[in-house]
C-alpha positions as CSV (number, residue, x, y, z in Angstrom):
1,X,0.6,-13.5,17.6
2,X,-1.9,-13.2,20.4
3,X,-2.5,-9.4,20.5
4,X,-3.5,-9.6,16.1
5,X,-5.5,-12.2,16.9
6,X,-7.6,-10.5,19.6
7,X,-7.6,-7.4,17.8
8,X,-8.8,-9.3,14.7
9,X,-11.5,-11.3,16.5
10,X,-12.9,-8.3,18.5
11,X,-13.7,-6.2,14.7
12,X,-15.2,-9.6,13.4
13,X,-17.2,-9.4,16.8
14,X,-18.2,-5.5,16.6
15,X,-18.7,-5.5,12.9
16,X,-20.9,-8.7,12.6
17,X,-19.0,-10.4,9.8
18,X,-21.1,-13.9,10.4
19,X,-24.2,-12.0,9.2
20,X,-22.7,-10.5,6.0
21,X,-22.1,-11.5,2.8
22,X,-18.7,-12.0,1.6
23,X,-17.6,-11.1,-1.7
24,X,-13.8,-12.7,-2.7
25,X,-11.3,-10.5,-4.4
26,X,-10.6,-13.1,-7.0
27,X,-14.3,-13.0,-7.9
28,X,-16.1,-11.2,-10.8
29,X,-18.7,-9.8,-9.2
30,X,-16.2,-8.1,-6.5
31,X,-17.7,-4.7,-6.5
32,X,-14.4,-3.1,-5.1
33,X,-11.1,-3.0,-6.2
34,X,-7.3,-2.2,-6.3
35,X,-5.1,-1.4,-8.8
36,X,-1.9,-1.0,-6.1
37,X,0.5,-3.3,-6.8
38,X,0.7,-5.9,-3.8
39,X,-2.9,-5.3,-2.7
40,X,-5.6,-6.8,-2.7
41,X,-9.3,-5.8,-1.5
42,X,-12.5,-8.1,-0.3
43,X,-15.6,-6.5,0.9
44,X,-18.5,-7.9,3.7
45,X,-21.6,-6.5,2.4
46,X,-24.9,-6.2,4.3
47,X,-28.1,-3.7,3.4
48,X,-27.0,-0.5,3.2
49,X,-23.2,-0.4,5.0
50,X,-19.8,-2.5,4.0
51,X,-16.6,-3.0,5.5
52,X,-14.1,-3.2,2.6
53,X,-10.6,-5.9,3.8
54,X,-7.5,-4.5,2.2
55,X,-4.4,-6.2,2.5
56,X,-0.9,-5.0,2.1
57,X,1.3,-8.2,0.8
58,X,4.4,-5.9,0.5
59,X,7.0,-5.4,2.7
60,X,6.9,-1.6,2.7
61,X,4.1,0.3,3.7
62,X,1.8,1.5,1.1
63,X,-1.0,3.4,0.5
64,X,-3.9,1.5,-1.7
65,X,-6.3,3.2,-3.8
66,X,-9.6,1.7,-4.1
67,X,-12.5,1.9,-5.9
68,X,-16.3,1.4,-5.2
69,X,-18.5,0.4,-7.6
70,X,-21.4,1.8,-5.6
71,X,-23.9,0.8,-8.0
72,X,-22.9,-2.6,-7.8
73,X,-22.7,-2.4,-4.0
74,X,-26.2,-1.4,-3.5
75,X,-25.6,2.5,-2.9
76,X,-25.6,4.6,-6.1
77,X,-27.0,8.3,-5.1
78,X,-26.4,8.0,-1.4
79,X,-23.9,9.5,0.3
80,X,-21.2,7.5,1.6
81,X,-18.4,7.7,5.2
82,X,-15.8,5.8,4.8
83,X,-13.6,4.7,8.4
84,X,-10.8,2.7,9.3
85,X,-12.4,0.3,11.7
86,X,-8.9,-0.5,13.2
87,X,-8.0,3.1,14.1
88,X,-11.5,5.1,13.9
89,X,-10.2,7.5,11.4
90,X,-12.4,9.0,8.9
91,X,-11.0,8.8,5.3
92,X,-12.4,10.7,2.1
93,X,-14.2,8.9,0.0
94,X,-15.5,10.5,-3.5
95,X,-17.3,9.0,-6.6
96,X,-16.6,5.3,-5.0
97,X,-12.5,6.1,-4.6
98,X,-10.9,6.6,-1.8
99,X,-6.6,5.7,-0.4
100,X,-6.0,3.6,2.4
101,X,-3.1,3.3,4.3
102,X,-1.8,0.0,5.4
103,X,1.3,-1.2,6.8
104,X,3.9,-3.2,5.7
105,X,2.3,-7.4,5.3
106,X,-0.6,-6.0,7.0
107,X,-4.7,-5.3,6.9
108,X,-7.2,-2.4,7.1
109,X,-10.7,-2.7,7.4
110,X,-12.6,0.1,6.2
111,X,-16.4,0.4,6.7
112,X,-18.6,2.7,4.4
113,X,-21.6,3.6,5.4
114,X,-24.6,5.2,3.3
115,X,-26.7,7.8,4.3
């Protein structure tokens, strides 16, 4: 699908995913994480700021918590914005948890910044 595809390679583009780090969902050191059923959440890391993949495997839309583990993220005792890169809207983030919503089989990108 042409138009997913541009809109995926432009936020790869804009965020600079080929100069971060990239931390698996399936791995143990994954310093964020989902307990919604059906989700599953990756982060690209670089010093100071993140942009957290969530993805929505269900076929209904779905809001998915998340959690932060800031310390393990680099960021304890900073404050932190959280926004979906794919629509610009600022979401509330507190103590490293925050709710994203994502559509049915589909992706967010959210990027946390510390300050």
């Amino acid at each position: 699908h042409p138009p997913s595809m541009e809109e995926w390679w432009g936020i790869r583009k804009r965020l600079r995913f080929n100069e971060a780090e990239f931390v698996a969902y399936w791995r143990p050191e994954c310093p964020v994480q989902t307990v919604t059923q059906g989700a599953l959440t990756s982060v690209y890391r670089w010093p100071g700021r993140a942009a957290v993949a969530v993805a929505n495997r269900l076929p209904h839309d779905q809001k998915v918590s998340i959690h932060v583990d800031l310390e393990r993220l680099g960021v304890k005792g900073r404050t932190i914005t959280a926004t979906d890169e794919r629509t610009g809207q600022a979401l509330d983030v507190r103590e490293g948890r925050l709710v994203v919503p994502v559509k049915t089989r589909n992706y967010a990108f959210v990027g946390l910044q510390a300050r």
